[in-house]
N, C-alpha and C positions, 0 to 999 in steps of 0.2 A: 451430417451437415457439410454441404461442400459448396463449390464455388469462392466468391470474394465479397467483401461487404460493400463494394461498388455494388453488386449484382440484389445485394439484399436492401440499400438503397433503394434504388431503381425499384423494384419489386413493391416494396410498400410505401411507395408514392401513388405505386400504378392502383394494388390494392387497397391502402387504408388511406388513405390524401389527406384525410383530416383527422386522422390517430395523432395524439399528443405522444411523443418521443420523448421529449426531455423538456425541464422549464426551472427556473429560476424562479427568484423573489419579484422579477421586472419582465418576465418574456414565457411562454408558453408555445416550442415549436410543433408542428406537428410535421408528418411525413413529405409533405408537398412541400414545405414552405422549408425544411430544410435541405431538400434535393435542390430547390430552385437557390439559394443562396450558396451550401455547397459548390453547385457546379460554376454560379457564377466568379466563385474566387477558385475554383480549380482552374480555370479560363486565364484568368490574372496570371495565377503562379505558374501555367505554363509559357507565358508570354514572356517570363523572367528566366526562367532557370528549365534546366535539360530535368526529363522524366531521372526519379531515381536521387534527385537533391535531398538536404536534408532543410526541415520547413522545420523551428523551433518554435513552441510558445510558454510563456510564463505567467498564467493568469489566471484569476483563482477559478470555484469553481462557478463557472457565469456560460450562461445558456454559448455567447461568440465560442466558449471551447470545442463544443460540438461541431459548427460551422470551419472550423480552424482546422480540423481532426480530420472529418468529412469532407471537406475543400482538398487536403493533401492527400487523401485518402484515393479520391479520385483523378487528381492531377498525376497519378502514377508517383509519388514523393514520400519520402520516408519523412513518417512523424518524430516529431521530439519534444515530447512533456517534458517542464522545468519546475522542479518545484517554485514556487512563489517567495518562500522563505531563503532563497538562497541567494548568495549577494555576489560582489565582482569577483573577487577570487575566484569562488565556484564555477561563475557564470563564464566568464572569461577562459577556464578551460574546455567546459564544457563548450561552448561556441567553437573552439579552434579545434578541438580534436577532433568533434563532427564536420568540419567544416560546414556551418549551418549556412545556408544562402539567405533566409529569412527568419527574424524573430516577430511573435506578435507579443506585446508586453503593456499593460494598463499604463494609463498615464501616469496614475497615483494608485496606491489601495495600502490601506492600513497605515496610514502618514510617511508612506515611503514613496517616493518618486522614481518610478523605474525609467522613465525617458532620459532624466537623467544621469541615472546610471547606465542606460546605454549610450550615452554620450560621452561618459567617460570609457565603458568597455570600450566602443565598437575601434578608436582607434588605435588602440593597443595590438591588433590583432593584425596578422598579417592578410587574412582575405575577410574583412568586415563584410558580417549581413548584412541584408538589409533591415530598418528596425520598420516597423507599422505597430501604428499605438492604436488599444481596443479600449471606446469609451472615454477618446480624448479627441482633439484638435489642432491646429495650428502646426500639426507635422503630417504624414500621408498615415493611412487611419485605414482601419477594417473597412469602412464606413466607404471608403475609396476605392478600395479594390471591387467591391460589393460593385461599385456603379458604373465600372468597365465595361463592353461589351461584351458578350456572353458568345463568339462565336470562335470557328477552328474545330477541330477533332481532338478529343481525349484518348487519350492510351486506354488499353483494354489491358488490365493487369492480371496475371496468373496469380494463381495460391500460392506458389512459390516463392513470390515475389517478398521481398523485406519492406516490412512498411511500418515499421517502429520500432525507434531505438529508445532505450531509458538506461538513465546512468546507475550505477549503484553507489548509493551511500557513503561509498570511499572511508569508511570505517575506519581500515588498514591501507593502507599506499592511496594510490589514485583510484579515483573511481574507474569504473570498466565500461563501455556500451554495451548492451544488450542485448541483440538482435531478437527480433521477432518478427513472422510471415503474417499473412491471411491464415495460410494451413493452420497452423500451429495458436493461434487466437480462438478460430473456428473450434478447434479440438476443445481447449479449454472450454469456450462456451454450453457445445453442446455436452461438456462432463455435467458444469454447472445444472443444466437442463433434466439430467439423468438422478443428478441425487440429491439439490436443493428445491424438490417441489416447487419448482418453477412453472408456471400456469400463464398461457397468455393473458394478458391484461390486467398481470400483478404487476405491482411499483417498489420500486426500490428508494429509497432514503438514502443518498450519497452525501455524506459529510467528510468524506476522507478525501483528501487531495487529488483530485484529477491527474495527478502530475504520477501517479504512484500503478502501480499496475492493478493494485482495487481497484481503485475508484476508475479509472481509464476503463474496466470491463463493464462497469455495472451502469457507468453514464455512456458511452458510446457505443458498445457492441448489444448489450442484453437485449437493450429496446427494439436491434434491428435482426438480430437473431434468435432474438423469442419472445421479442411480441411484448415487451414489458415495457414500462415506464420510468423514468428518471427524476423525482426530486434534487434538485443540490442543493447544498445549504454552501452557500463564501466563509461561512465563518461556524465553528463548531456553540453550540448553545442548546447545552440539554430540554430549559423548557422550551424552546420554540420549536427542538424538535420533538417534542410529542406533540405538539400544535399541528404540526408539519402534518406527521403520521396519522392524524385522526381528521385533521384536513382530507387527507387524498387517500385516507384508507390504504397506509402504505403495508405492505404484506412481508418485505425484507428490509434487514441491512447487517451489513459488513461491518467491522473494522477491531482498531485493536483495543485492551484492557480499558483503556479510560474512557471511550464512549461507551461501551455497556455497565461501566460502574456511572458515569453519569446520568444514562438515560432508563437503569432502573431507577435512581433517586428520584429524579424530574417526575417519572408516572407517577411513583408512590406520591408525590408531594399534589401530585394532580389528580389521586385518586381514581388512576383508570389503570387497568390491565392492559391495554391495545391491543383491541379483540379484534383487530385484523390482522396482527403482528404473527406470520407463520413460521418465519426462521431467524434466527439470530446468530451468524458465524463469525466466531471471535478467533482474531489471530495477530500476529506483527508482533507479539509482544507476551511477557508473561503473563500467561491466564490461570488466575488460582481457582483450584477446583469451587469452592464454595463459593465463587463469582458465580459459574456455573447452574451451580443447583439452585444457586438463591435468585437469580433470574428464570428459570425455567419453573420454580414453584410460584412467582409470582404473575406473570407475566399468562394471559388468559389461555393461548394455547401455543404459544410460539415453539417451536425445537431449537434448543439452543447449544452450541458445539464449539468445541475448540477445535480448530481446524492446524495444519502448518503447510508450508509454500517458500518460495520465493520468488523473485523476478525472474529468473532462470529457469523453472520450474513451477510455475504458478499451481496454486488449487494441488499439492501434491500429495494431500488427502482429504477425504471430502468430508469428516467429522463422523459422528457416529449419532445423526437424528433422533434413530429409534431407541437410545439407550441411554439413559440421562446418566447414568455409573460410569459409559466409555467415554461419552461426551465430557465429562468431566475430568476426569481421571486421566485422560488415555487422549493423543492427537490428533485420533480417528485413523482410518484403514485407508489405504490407498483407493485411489478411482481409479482412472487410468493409467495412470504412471507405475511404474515396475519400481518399487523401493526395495534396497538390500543394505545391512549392515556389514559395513566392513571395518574390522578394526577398532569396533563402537562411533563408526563414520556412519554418517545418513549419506547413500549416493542414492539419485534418482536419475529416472529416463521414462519419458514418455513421448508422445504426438502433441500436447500442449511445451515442452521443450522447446527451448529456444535455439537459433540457431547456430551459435556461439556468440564469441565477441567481437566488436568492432574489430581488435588487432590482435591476430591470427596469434601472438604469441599469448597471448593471456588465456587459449584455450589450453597448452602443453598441462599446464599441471590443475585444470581444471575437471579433466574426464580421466577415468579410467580405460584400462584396455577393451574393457566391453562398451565403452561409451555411455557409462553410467556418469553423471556428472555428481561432484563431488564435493558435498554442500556447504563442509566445515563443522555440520553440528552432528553433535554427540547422540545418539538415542541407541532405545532397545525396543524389541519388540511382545507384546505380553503373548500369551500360551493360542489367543483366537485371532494374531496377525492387526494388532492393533500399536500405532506406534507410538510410542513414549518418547516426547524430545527431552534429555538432559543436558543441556546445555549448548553451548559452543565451545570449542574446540579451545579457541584461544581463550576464552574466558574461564576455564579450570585455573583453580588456585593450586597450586605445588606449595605446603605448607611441612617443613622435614621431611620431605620424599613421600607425603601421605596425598592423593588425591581429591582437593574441594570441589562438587558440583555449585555453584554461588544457586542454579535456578533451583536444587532439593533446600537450600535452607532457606530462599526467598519463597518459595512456595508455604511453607512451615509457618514463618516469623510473620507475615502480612496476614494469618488470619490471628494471630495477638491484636487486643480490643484495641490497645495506643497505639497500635500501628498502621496507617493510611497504606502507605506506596514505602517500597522498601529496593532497592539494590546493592548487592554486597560484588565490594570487588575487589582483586589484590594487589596491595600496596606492598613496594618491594621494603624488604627486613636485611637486615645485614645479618641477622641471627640465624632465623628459618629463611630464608630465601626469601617468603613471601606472607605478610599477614593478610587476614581475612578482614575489611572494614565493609561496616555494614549502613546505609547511607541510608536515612530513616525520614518520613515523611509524618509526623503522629498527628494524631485528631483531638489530643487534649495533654496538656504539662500534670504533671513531671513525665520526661519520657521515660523508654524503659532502660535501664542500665545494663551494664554485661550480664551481670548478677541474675538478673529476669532472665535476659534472652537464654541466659544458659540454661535454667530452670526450667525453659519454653520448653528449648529444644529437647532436652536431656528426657522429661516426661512423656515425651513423643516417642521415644525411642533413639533420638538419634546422637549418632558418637560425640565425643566429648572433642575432639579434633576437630569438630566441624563450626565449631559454636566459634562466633566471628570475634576478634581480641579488641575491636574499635567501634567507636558509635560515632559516628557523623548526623546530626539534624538539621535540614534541609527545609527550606521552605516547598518548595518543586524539583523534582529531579530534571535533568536534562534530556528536551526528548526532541525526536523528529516531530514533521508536520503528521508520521500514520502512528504515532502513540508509541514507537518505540526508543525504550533508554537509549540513550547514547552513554554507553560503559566508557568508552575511551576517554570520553571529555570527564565524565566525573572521575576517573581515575587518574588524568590531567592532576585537576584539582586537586583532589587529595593526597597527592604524591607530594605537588608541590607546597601542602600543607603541612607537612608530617615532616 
């Protein structure tokens, strides 16, 4: 797959003009009609700001993303997804380290006012973007730029070129920019192509944040690189999306533990398989095996797999389709990316690799001397080159110099009947250094006490060192918009509990 997604634009406007690309609850684009709107806010945004700016948006996920994406895309301009959930702090660094020249942000969504809050960020900020509100009025609006004149010459962008940055999580310190090219998206896509039975004229179900490097592939690129179609849902809801899916005869979807544990419930409760549902790749988050099998037995023929990636390294195994034991068990085999253990470190490197980061110092201790980059998390690999993540790095418990994986005993303890959603993590001890608290989500009282879990684990085989000393019961654990704990905040908490 080569060239640029300007050029795959282009292409299937000229070929399929009336192929549906992506759609919403409110809007159904096809090929023509998002070339012709792309180009005409690519036109805008070069009237504004030099080829190479960076163009922000924070909006959930609604058909204007696309045109927003596509528009920058073509303008020669570096994109930049925001999550939607993220507020001034966030927002306000992110703005200023990018130097974003344009944000696009809904008026309102979800009873929160983002003009607002760009009215409070933008003058904080030493070079304020500009703001444009998507699906509002009475300030300059998508809707605005759209109605510009549509004339001048676009830049002709290379593969090379950088044309998406996305922040990371900022878990640990600040977050970091991203860098990603044409090349290196392309690459990703056509892995995608090569080992998720990808079919022209299959559809994808995007319920995962736009703003996230999933969802960004499977609503923007897929459709224009392999011929597939885009679902999005704004707001995640298990039965609407099996509605969805047997709507539009959706064939794929993405994302992490909590929408394949809700959207097997939603079928069974609606009594369908979704027998057009061909793949199911679960990743971002701990996926317990018996998720796994227990979707892929029920579900009419789907292949269903735990995959593992990051934003730096996207798709950086492509799961294990054909083998419902690796698929489960095991984080699948590498695609294209060259994975190697070092030290019980996951480092990767591949052509979907990103380019580094924003600022040149946060790549030093990011790569190694072969330019393996170097991911933080823990795994091994089984006897047929299949990778097992054990955790991350910083999330090992040091309990008397003894080593806790928290992801071997939350894999164990969540398929206990009382137990929903489970995260263990270490609370510092004045004694051992650090105890093991195990932060408990159950599905009916009494929950289970030490006593139990210890009996759990111990039955299982596993050491008596590892069995967690705390219970914490939670209504919801704290998570991002793609389904992943956030450890740090509940370990906040409960520090400052104890």
């Amino acid at each position: 797959m080569t060239g640029t997604l300007v050029e795959a634009l282009r292409d299937a406007a000229r070929d399929t003009p009336d192929r549906v690309l992506v759609r919403d609850d409110a809007v159904a684009l096809t090929c023509a009609e998002l070339l012709s709107a792309a180009t005409g806010l690519a036109h805008a945004l070069t009237r504004r700001m030099p080829a190479g700016s960076v163009v922000s948006f924070t909006v959930p996920n609604w058909h204007e993303a696309a045109i927003i994406y596509l528009g920058a895309t073509l303008a020669g301009m570096v994109v930049n997804p925001i999550l939607p959930s993220l507020r001034e702090r966030e927002l306000s660094f992110i703005l200023d380290d990018a130097d974003s020249r344009m944000i696009f942000v809904p008026e309102s969504f979800g009873g929160h006012d983002y003009a607002a809050m760009l009215d409070r960020v933008a003058p904080g900020l030493p070079s304020p973007p500009e703001v444009v509100v998507v699906r509002g009025e009475g300030r300059v609006t998508l809707a605005d730029l759209l109605a510009e004149p549509a004339d001048g010459v676009l830049p002709a962008p290379r593969p090379t070129d950088t044309r998406m940055i996305l922040y990371t999580s900022g878990t640990t310190g600040r977050p970091k920019g991203v860098l990603h090219t044409h090349e290196s998206l392309a690459a990703l896509i056509a892995q995608l192509g090569r080992f998720w039975r990808i079919d022209r004229g299959d559809t994808f179900l995007v319920p995962s944040p736009i703003a996230h490097i999933g969802g960004s592939i499977y609503a923007f690129e897929c459709p224009l690189l392999l011929g597939t179609e885009a679902v999005l849902m704004q707001r995640w809801d298990p039965d609407a999306a099996v509605g969805l899916m047997l709507e539009h005869r959706v064939t794929h979807m993405a994302g992490a533990t909590p929408f394949l544990v809700g959207l097997l419930a939603a079928a069974q409760r609606a009594g369908t398989r979704l027998p057009d549902l061909k793949v199911f790749i679960c990743g971002g988050a701990s996926v317990p095996p018996t998720l796994i099998r227990s979707a892929a037995a029920y579900f009419d023929k789907a292949a269903v797999s735990r995959v593992y990636g990051s934003t730096e390294v996207p798709v950086t195994t492509v799961g294990a389709l054909d083998d419902i034991d690796r698929a489960a068990d095991t984080d699948g085999r590498p695609g294209i990316a060259e994975v190697r253990i070092v030290d019980g470190e996951i480092r990767a490197r591949g052509p979907q690799m990103f380019t580094g980061y924003l600022h040149p110092e946060d790549d030093r201790e990011s790569f190694d001397d072969a330019g393996y980059f170097r991911t933080g998390d823990l795994g091994r690999f089984t006897e047929d080159n299949h990778l097992v993540v054990t955790g991350r790095a910083k999330d090992i418990i040091i309990r008397n110099g003894e080593n806790i994986s928290p992801k071997e005993v939350e894999d164990i303890l969540v398929t206990h009947p009382r137990i929903a959603e489970i995260a263990v993590v270490g609370i510092p001890d004045p004694r051992t250094g650090e105890r093991a608290c195990a932060a408990l989500v159950t599905t009916e009282d009494p929950p289970p006490d030490i006593a139990e879990l210890k009996d759990f684990l111990t039955d299982r085989g596993v050491a008596r060192f590892k069995v967690p000393e705390q219970i914490h019961v939670v209504g919801a654990l704290p998570k991002n918009d793609a389904g992943k704990v956030l450890k740090h905040v509940l370990k906040a908490e409960l520090t400052k509990e104890s």
